[in-house]
DOKE-837036 format. One record per atom (N, C-alpha, C): residue number from 1; residue in one letter; atom name; z, x, y. Coordinates in steps of 0.2 Angstrom, whole numbers, padded with zeros to 4 digits. Layout:
# DOKE-837036
+-----+---+----+-------+-------+-------+
|   k | r |  a |     z |     x |     y |
+-----+---+----+-------+-------+-------+
| NUM | A | CA |     Z |     X |     Y |
...
+-----+---+----+-------+-------+-------+
# end
This chain:
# DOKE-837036
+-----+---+----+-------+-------+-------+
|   k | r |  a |     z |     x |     y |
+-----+---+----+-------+-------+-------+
|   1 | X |  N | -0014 |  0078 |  0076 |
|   1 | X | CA | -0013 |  0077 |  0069 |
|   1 | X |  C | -0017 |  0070 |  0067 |
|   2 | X |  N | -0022 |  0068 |  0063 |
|   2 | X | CA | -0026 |  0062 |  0062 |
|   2 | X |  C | -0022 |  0060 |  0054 |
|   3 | X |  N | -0021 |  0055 |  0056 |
|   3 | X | CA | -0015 |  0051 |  0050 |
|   3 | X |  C | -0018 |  0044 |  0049 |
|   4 | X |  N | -0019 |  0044 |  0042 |
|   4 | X | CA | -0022 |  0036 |  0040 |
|   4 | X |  C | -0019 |  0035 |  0031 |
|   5 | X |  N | -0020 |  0030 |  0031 |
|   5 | X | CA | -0017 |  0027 |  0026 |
|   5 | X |  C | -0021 |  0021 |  0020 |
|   6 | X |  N | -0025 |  0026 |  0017 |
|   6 | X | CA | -0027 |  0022 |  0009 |
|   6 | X |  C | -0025 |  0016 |  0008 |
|   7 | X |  N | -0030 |  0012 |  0007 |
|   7 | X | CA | -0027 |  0004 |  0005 |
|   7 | X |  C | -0025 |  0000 | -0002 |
|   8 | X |  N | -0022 |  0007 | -0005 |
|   8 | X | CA | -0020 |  0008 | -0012 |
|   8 | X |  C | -0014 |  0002 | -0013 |
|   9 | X |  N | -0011 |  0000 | -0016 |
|   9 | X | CA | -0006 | -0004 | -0020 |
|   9 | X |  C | -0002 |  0000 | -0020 |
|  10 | X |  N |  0005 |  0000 | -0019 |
|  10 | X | CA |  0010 |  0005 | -0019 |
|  10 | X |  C |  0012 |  0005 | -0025 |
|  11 | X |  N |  0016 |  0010 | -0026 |
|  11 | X | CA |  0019 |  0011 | -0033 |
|  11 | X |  C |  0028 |  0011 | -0033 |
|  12 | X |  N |  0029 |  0009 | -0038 |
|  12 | X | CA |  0039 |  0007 | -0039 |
|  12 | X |  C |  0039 |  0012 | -0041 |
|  13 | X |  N |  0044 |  0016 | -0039 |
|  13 | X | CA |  0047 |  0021 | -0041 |
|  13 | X |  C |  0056 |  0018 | -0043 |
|  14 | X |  N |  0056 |  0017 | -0049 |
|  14 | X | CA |  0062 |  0015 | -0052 |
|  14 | X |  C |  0068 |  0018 | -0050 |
|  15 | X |  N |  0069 |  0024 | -0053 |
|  15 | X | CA |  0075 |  0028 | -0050 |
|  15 | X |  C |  0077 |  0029 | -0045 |
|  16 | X |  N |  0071 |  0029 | -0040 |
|  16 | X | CA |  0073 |  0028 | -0030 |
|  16 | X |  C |  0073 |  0022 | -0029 |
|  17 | X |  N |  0073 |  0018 | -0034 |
|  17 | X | CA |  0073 |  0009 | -0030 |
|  17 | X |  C |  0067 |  0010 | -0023 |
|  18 | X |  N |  0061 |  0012 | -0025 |
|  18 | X | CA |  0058 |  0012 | -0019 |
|  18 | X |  C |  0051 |  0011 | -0023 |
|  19 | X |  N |  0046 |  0009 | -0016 |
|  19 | X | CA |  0040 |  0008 | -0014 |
|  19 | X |  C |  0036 |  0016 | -0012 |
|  20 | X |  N |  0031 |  0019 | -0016 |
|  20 | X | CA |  0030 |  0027 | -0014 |
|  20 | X |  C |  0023 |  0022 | -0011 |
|  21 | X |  N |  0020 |  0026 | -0008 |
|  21 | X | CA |  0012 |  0024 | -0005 |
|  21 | X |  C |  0011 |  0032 | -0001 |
|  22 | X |  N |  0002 |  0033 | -0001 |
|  22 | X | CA |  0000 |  0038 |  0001 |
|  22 | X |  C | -0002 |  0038 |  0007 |
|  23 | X |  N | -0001 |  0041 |  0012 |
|  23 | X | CA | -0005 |  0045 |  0020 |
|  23 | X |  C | -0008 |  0050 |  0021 |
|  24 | X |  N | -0013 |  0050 |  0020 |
|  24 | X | CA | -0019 |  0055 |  0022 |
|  24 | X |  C | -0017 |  0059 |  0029 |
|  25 | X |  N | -0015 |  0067 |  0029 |
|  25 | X | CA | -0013 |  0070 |  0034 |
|  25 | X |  C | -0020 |  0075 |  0036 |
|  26 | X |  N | -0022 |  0075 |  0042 |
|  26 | X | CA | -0028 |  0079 |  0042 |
|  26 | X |  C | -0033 |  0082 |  0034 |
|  27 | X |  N | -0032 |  0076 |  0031 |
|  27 | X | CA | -0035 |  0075 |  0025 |
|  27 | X |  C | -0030 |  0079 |  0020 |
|  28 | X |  N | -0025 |  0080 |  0019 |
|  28 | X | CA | -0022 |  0081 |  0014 |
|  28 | X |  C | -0016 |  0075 |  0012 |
|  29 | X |  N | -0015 |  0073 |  0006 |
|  29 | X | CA | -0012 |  0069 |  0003 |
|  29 | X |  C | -0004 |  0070 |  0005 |
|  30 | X |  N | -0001 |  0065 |  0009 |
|  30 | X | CA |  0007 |  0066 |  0007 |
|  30 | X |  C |  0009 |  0058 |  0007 |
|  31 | X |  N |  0015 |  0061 |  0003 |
|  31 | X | CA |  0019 |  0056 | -0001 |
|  31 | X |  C |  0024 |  0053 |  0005 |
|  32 | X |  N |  0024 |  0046 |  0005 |
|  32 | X | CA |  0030 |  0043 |  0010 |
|  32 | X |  C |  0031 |  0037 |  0003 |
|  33 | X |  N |  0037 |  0033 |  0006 |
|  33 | X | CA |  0041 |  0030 |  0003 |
|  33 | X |  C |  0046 |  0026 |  0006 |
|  34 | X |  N |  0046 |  0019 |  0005 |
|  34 | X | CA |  0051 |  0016 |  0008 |
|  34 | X |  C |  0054 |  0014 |  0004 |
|  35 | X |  N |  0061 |  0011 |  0004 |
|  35 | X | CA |  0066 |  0010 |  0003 |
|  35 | X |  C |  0067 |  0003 | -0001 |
|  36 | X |  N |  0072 |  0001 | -0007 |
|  36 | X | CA |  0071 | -0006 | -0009 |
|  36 | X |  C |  0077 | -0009 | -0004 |
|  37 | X |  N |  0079 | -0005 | -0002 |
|  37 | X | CA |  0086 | -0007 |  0005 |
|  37 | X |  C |  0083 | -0008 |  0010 |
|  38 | X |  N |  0077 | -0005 |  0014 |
|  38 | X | CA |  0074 | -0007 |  0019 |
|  38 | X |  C |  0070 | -0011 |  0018 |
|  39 | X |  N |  0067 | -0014 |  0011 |
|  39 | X | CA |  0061 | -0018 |  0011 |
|  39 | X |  C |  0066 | -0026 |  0010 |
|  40 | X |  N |  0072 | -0024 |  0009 |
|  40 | X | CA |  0077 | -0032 |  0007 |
|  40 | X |  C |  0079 | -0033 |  0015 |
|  41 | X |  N |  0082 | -0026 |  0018 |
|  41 | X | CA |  0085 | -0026 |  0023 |
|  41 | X |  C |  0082 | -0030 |  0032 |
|  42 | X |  N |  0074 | -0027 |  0030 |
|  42 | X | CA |  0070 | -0030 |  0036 |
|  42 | X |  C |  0063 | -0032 |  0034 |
|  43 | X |  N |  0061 | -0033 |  0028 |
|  43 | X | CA |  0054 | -0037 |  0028 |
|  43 | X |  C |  0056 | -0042 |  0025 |
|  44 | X |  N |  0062 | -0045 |  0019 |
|  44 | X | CA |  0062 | -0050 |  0018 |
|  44 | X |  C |  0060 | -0049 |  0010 |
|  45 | X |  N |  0062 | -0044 |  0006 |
|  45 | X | CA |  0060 | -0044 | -0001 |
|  45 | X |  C |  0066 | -0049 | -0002 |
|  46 | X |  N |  0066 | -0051 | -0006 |
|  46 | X | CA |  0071 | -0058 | -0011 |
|  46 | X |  C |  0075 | -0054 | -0015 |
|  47 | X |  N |  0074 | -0048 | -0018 |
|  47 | X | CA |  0078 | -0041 | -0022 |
|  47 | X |  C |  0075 | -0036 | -0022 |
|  48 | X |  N |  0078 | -0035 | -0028 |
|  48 | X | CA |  0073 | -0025 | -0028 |
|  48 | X |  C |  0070 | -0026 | -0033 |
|  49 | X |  N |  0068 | -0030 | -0035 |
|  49 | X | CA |  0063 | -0031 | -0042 |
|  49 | X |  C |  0056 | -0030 | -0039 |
|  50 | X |  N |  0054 | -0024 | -0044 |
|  50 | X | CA |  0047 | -0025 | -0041 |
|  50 | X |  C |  0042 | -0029 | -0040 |
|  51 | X |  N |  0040 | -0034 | -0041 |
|  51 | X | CA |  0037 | -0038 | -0037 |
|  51 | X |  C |  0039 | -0040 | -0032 |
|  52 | X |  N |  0047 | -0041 | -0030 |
|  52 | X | CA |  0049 | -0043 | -0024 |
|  52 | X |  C |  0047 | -0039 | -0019 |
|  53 | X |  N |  0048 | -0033 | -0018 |
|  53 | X | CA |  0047 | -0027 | -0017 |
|  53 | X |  C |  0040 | -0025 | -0013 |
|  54 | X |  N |  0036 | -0025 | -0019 |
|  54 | X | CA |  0028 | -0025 | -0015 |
|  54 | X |  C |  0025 | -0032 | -0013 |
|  55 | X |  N |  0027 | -0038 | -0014 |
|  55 | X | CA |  0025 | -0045 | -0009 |
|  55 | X |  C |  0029 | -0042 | -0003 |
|  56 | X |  N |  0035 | -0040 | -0003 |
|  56 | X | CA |  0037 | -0039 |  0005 |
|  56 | X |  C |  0032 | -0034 |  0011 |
|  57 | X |  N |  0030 | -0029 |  0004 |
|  57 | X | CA |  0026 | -0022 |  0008 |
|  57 | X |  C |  0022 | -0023 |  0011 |
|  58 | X |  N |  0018 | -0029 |  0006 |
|  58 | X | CA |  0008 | -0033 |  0005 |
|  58 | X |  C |  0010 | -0036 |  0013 |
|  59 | X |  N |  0017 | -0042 |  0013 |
|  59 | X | CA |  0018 | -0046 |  0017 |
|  59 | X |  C |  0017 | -0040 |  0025 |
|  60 | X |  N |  0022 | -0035 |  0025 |
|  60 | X | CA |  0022 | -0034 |  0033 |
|  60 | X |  C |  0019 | -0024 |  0032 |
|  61 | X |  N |  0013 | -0023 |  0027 |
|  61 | X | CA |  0010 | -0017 |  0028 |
|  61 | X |  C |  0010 | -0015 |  0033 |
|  62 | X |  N |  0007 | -0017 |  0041 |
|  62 | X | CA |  0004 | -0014 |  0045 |
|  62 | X |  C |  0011 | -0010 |  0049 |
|  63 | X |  N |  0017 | -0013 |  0048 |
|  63 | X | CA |  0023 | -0012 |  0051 |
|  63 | X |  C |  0027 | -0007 |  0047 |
|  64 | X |  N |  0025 | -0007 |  0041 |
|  64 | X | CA |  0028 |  0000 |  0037 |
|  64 | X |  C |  0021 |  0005 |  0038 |
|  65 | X |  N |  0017 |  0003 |  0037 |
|  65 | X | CA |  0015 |  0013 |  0039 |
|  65 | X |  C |  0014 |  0013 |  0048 |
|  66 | X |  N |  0013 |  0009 |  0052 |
|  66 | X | CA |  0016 |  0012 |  0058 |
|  66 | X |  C |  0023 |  0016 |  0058 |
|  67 | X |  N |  0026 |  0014 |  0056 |
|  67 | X | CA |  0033 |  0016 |  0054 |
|  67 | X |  C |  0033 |  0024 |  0053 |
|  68 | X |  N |  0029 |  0023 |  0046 |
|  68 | X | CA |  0029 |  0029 |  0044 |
|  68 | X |  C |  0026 |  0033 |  0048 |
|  69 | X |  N |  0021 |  0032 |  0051 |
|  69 | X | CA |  0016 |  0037 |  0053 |
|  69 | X |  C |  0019 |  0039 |  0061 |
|  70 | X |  N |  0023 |  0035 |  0066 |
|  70 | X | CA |  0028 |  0037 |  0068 |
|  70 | X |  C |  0031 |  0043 |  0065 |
|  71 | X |  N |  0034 |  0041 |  0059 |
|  71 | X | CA |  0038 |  0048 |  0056 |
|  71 | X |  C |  0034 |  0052 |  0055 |
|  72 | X |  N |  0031 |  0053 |  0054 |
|  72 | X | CA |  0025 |  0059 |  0047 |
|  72 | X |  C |  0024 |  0063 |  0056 |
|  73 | X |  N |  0023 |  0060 |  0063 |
|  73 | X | CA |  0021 |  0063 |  0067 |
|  73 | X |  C |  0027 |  0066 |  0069 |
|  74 | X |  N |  0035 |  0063 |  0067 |
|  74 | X | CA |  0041 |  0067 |  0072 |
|  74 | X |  C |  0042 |  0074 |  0065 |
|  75 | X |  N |  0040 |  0071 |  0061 |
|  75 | X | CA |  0042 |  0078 |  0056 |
|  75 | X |  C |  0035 |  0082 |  0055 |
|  76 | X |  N |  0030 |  0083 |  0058 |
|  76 | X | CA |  0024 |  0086 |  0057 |
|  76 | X |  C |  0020 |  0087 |  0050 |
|  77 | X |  N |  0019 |  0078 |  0049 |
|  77 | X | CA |  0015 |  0079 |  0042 |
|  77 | X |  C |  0018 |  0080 |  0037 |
|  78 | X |  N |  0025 |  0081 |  0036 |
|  78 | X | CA |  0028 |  0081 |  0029 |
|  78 | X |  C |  0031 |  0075 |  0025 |
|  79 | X |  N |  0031 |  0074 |  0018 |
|  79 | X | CA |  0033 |  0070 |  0015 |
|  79 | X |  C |  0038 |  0065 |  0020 |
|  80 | X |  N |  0038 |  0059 |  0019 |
|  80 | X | CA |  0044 |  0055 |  0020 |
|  80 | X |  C |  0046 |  0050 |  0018 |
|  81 | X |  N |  0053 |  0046 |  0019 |
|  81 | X | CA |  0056 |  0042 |  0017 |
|  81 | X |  C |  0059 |  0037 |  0021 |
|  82 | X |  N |  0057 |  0029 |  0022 |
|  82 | X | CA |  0058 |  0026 |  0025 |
|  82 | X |  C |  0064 |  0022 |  0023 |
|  83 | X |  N |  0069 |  0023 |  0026 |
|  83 | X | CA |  0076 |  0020 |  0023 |
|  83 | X |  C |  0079 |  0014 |  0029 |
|  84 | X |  N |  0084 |  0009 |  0028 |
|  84 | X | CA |  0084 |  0003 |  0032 |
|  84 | X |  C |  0087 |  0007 |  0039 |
|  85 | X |  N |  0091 |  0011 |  0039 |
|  85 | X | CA |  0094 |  0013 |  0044 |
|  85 | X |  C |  0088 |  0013 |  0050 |
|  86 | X |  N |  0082 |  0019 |  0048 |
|  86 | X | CA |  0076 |  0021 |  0053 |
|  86 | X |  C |  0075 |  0013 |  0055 |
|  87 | X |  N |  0074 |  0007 |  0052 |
|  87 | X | CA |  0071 |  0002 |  0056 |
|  87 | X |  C |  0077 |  0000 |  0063 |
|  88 | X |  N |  0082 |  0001 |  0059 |
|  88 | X | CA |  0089 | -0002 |  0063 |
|  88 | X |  C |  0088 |  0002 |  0071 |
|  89 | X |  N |  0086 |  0008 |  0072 |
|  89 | X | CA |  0086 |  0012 |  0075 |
|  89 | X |  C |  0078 |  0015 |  0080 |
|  90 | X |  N |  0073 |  0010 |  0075 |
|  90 | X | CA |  0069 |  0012 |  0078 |
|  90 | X |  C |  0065 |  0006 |  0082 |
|  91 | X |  N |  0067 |  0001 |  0081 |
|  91 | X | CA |  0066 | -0007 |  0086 |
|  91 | X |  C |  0069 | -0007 |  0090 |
+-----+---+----+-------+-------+-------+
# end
């Protein structure tokens, strides 16, 4: 599976209190997303206000889409959702 990650600007998802960003899966588009719980919890956001929110993402992108792309390969390329717990469990 060839997984890479657009250097696009994430987008707030209000309702989910989260950060969505795009991965390219064998060239088709899937949607992951992390957490405003995860991005206070382990990168250092200040809240969940979105600006806090994407300075944390901007600050440690390279360790959220390893992250992800870890997951995207234990679930075979389907959507995902990075939530604080996986970091808890995955360092």
């Amino acid at each position: 599976m060839n997984i890479s990650f657009p250097s696009c600007a994430p987008e707030y998802c209000a309702p989910d209190l989260a950060l969505q960003f795009p991965a390219l899966v064998d060239d088709r588009l899937v949607e992951c997303s992390i957490t405003a719980e995860a991005l206070e919890d382990h990168f250092g956001a200040r809240s969940s206000r979105e600006e806090d929110l994407v300075d944390a993402f901007i600050a440690h992108r390279a360790e959220i889409v390893l992250a992800a792309q870890r997951l995207l390969n234990e679930v075979g390329g389907k959507p995902v959702i990075l939530h604080s717990g996986y970091f808890r469990f995955c360092n």
